[in-house]
C-alpha positions as CSV (number, residue, x, y, z in Angstrom):
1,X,-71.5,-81.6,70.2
2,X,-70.5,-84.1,68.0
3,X,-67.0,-83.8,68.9
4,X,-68.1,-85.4,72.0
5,X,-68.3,-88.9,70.2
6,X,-64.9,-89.1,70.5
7,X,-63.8,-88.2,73.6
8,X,-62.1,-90.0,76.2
9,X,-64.4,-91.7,78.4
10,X,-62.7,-90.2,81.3
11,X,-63.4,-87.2,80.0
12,X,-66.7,-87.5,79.6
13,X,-66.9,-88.9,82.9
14,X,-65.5,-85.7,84.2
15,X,-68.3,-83.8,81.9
16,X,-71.4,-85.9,83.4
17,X,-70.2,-85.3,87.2
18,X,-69.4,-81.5,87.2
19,X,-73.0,-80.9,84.6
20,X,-74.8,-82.7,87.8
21,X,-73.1,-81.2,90.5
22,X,-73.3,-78.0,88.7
23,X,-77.3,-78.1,88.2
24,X,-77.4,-79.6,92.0
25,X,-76.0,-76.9,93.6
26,X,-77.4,-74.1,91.5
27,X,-80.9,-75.1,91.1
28,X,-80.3,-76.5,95.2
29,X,-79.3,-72.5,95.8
30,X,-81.9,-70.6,93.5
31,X,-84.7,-72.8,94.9
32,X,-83.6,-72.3,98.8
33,X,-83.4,-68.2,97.5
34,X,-87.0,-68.9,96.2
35,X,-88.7,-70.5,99.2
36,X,-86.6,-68.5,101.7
37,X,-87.6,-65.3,100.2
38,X,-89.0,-64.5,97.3
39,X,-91.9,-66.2,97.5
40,X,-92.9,-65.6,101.5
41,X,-91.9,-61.9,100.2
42,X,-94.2,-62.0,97.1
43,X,-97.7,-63.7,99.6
44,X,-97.1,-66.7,97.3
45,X,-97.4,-70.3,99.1
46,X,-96.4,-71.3,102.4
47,X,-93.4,-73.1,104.1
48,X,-94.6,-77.0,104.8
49,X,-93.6,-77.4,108.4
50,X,-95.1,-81.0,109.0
51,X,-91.6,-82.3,110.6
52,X,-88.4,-79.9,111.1
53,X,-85.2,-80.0,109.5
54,X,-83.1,-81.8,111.7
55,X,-79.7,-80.8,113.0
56,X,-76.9,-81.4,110.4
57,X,-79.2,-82.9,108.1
58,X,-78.6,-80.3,104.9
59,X,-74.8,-81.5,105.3
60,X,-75.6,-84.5,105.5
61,X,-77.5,-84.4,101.9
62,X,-75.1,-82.8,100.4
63,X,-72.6,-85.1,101.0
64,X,-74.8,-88.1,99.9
65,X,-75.9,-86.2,96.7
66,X,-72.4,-85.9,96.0
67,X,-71.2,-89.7,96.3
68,X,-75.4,-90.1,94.1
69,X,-73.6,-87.5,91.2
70,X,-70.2,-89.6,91.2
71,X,-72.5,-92.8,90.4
72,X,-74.0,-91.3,88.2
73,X,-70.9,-90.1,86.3
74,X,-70.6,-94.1,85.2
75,X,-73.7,-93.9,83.4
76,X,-72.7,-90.9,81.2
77,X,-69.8,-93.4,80.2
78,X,-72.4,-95.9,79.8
79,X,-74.6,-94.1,77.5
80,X,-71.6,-92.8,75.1
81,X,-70.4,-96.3,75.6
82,X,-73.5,-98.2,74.1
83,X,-73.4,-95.5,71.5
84,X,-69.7,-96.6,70.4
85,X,-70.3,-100.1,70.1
86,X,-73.7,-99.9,68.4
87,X,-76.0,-101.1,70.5
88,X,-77.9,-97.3,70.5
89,X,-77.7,-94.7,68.1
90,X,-77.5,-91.1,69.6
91,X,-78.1,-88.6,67.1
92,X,-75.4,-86.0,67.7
93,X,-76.5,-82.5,66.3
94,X,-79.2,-80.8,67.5
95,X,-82.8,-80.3,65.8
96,X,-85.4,-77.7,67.9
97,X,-88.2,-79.8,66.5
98,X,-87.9,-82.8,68.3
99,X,-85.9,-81.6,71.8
100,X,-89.0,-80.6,73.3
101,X,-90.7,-83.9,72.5
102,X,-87.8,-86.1,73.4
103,X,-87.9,-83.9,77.3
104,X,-91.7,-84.8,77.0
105,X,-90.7,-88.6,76.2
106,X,-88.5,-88.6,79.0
107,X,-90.1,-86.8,81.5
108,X,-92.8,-89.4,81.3
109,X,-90.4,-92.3,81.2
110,X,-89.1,-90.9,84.5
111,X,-92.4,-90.6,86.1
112,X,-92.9,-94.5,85.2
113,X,-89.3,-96.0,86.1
114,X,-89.0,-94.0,89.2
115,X,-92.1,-95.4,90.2
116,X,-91.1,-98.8,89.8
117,X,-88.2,-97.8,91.4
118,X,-89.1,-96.2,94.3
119,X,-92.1,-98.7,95.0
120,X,-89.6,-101.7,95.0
121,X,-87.1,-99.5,97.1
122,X,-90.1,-99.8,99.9
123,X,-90.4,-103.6,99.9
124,X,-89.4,-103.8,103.8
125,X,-85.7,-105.5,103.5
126,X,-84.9,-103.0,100.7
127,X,-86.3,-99.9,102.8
128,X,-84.2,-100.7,105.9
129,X,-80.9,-101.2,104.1
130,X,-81.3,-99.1,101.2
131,X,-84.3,-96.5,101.1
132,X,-83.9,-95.6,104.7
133,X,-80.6,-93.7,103.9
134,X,-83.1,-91.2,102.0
135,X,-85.7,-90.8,104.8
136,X,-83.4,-89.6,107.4
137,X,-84.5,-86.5,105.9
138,X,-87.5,-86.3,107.8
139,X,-88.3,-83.0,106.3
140,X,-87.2,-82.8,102.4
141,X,-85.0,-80.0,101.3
142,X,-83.5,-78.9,98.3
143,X,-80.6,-80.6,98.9
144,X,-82.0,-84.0,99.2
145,X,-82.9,-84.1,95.7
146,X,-80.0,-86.9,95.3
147,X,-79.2,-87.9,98.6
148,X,-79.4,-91.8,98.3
149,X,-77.5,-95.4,99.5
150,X,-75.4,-96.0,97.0
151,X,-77.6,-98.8,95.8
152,X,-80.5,-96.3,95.3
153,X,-78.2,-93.9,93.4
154,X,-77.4,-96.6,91.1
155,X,-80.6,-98.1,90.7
156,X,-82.4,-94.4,89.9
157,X,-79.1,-93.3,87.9
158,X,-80.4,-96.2,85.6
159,X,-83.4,-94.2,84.3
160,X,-82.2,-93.2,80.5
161,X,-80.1,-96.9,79.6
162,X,-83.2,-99.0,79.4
163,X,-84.8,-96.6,76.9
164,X,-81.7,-95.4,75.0
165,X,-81.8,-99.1,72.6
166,X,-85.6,-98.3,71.9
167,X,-85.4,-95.0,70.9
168,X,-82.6,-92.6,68.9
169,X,-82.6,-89.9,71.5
170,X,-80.5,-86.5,70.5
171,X,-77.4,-85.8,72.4
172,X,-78.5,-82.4,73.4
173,X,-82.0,-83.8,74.7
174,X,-79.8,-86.2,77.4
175,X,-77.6,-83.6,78.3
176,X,-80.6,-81.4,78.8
177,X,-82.8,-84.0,80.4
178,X,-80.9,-83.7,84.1
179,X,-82.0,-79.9,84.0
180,X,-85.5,-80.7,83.7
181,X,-84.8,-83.6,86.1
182,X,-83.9,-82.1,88.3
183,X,-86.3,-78.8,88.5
184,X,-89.1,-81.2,88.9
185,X,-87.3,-82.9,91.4
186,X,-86.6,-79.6,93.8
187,X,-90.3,-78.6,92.9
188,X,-91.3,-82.3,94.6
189,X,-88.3,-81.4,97.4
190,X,-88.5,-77.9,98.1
191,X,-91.0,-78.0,101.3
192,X,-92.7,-75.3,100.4
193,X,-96.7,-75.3,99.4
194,X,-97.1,-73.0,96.3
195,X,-100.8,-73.7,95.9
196,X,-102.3,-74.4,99.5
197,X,-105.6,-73.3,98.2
198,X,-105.2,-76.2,95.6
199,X,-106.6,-79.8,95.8
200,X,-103.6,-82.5,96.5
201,X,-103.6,-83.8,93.1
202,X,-102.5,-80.4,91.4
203,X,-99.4,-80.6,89.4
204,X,-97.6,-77.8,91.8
205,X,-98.5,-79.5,94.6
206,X,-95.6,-81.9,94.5
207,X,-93.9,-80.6,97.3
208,X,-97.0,-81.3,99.5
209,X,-97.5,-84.7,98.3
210,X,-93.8,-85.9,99.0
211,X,-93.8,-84.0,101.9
212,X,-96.6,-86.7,102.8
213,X,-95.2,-89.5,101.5
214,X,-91.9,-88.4,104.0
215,X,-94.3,-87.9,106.7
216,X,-96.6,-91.4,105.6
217,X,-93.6,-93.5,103.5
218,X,-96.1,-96.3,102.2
219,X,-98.1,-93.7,100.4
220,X,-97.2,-91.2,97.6
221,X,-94.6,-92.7,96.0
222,X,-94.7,-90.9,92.3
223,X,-92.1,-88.7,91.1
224,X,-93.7,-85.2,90.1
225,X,-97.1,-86.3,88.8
226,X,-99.9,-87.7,90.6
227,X,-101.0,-90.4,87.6
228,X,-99.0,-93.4,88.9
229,X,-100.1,-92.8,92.1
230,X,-103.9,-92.8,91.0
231,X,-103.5,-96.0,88.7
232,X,-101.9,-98.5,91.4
233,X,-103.6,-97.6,94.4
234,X,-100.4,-95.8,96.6
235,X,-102.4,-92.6,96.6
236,X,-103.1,-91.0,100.2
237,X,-106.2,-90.4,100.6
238,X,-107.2,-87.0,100.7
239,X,-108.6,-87.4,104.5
240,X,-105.5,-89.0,105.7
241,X,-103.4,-86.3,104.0
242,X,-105.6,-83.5,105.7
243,X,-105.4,-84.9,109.3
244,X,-101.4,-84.9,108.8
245,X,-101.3,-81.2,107.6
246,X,-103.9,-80.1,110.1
247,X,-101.5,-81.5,112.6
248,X,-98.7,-80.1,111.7
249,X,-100.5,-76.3,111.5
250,X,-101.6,-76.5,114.9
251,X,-99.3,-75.0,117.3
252,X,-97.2,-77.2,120.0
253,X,-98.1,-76.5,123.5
């Protein structure tokens, strides 16, 4: 991986977009598999059906997560960038000791700058011109994981730069990073309830919680993990959140 140093920007360019498409559309299809099958096959969970999936909306994602991936191409050259003129120091080889506590690291940066994110990208101007773009999908699906504005796509793309000075992160831990990313993100997407027996707060039951926060957009506004949420007081209360899925389960006349 070292190697990688080196290479043309454009090149690595090219690397960041076809990693991210590649984990969008394969995590995107194993997870749809999952929820479409597997797990209604296995008794395990059930489909969240609090709004439907509108028509052309999974095209429609898919082509916003695609322009979101080519954004986010420019911050792979970013990253290798700031590591050529020496204002970070990525650590090229890989050491098993530390990866898992630089994903740890990571993952729990991401919980606190998507946060910030994501509560700034509901101040009411911002939501209408920016955020809205990402709520058309009433009902979230695998394939909304990255469908943004451009201007939210490069504001959430930003998550690894600030950190990358204050820290000597290993290449394979941000090349890895995305995968976990992302695998969080389609467990928050995936509109399917894998613990329904389970309290809102449970760590699987992302997908209900953002399935709230699409259904109630001023509440719910962490990433996977319910902790930001808790702290700054953007939690749906538990009431609220069971009159919304009591109304969804009953049937329409």
């Amino acid at each position: 991986m070292a190697q990688a140093r080196e290479a043309p920007l454009w090149a690595i360019y090219v690397f960041t977009v076809v990693g991210f498409a590649t984990i969008y559309f394969g995590l995107g299809a194993l997870t749809a598999w999952l929820t479409g099958h597997v797990f209604p096959a296995l008794g395990v969970g059930r489909k969240l059906e609090l709004r439907p999936v509108r028509p052309g909306q999974i095209g429609e994602e898919i082509r916003g997560s695609l322009r979101s991936i080519a954004i986010f191409g420019v911050y792979g050259v970013a990253a290798v960038g700031m590591d050529r003129v020496g204002w970070t120091h990525i650590i090229w080889n890989l050491d098993l000791v530390r990866l898992p506590a630089e994903l740890l690291l990571l993952t729990l940066w991401n919980e606190v700058h998507f946060y910030g994110c994501h509560r700034l990208l509901h101040l009411p101007w911002l939501y209408r011109k920016v955020h809205h773009d990402h709520h058309r999908s009433v009902a979230p699906t695998p394939w909304s994981t990255f469908s943004f504005h451009w201007g939210e796509a490069v504001l959430l793309g930003s998550v690894m730069l600030p950190v990358l000075p204050l820290f000597d992160f290993s290449a394979p831990a941000l090349v890895l990073f995305p995968v976990v990313s992302l695998t969080l993100n389609n467990l928050g997407h995936m509109n399917y309830d894998l613990v329904p027996d389970q309290g809102t707060w449970h760590p699987l039951a992302a997908s209900r919680r953002h399935a709230l926060h699409h259904a109630k957009v001023a509440w719910n506004l962490g990433f996977l993990l319910p902790f930001m949420d808790r702290a700054l007081g953007t939690a749906l209360p538990v009431h609220e959140g069971d009159k919304v899925l009591q109304r969804a389960s009953k049937p329409s006349a």
